[in-house]
C-alpha positions in Angstrom: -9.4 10.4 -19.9 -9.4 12.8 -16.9 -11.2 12.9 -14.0 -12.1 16.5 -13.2 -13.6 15.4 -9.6 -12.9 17.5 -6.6 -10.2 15.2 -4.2 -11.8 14.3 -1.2 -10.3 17.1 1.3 -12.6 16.0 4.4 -10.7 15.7 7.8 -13.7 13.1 8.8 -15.5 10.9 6.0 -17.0 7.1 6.5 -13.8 5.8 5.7 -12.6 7.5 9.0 -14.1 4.8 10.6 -12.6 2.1 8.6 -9.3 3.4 9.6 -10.4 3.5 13.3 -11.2 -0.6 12.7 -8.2 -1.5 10.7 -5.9 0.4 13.1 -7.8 -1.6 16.2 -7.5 -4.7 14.6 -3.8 -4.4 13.1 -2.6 -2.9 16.7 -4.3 -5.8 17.8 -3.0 -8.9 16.0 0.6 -7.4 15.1 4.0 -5.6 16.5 2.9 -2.1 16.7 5.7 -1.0 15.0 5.2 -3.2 11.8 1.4 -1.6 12.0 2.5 1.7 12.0 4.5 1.1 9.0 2.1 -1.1 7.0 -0.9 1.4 7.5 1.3 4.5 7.3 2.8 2.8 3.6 -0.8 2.4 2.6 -2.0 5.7 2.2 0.6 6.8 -0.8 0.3 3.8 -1.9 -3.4 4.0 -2.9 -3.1 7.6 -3.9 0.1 6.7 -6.3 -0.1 3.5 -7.5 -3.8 2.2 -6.8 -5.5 5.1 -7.7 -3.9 5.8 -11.2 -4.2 2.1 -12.5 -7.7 1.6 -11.5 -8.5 5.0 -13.1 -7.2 4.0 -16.4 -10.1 1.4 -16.3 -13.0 4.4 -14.9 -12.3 3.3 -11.6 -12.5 5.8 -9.3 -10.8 4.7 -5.9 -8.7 7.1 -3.4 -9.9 10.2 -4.8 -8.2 12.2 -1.8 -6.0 15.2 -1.2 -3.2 15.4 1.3 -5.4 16.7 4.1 -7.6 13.5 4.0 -4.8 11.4 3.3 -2.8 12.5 6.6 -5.6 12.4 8.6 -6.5 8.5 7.9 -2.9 8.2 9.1 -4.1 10.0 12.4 -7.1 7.7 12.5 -5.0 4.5 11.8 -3.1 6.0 14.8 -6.1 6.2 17.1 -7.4 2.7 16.4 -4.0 1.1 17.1 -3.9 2.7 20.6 -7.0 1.6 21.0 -6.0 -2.6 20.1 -2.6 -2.4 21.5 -3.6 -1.2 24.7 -7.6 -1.7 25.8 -8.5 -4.7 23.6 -5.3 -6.6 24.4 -6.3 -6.2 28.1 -9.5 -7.4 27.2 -8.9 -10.2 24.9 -5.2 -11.8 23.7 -5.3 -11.8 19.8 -5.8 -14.8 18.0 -2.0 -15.3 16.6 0.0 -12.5 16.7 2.3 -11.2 13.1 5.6 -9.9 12.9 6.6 -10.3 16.8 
């Protein structure tokens, strides 16, 4: 079955803002390095392995194209500035991964 669906192309969407959080809260809790790479991985991984299994089920999840994809990454980006280096001054994370 094939989903005929435009891919979400948006440079902004409401997961934008879910990126923003994740990014904050990863930046926040984990080597910023190891963030980077986790939340950079992510993104294909959805679109290339997440995305195709679930549809085989009528799924639809991480309908997106390139554009959107790359700029979640630029999101991700923005929210871990943000934790590494304004809410670390305000608050030290809880436990700290991969440091």
């Amino acid at each position: 079955m094939s989903d005929h669906r435009r891919r979400n192309d948006s440079l902004f969407d409401s997961w934008s803002v879910v990126h923003v959080f994740s990014g904050v809260l990863f930046g926040w809790i984990m080597d910023p390095f190891v963030a980077l790479v986790i939340l950079t991985l992510w993104e294909p991984l959805e679109i290339l392995v997440i995305s195709p299994i679930l549809a085989k089920y009528g799924i639809v999840f991480c309908h997106e194209a390139l554009r959107n994809s790359l700029s979640d990454i630029v999101f991700n980006i923005i929210g871990l500035i943000i934790g590494i280096y304004l809410l670390r001054e305000f608050a030290p994370p809880p436990f700290y991964l991969f440091g």
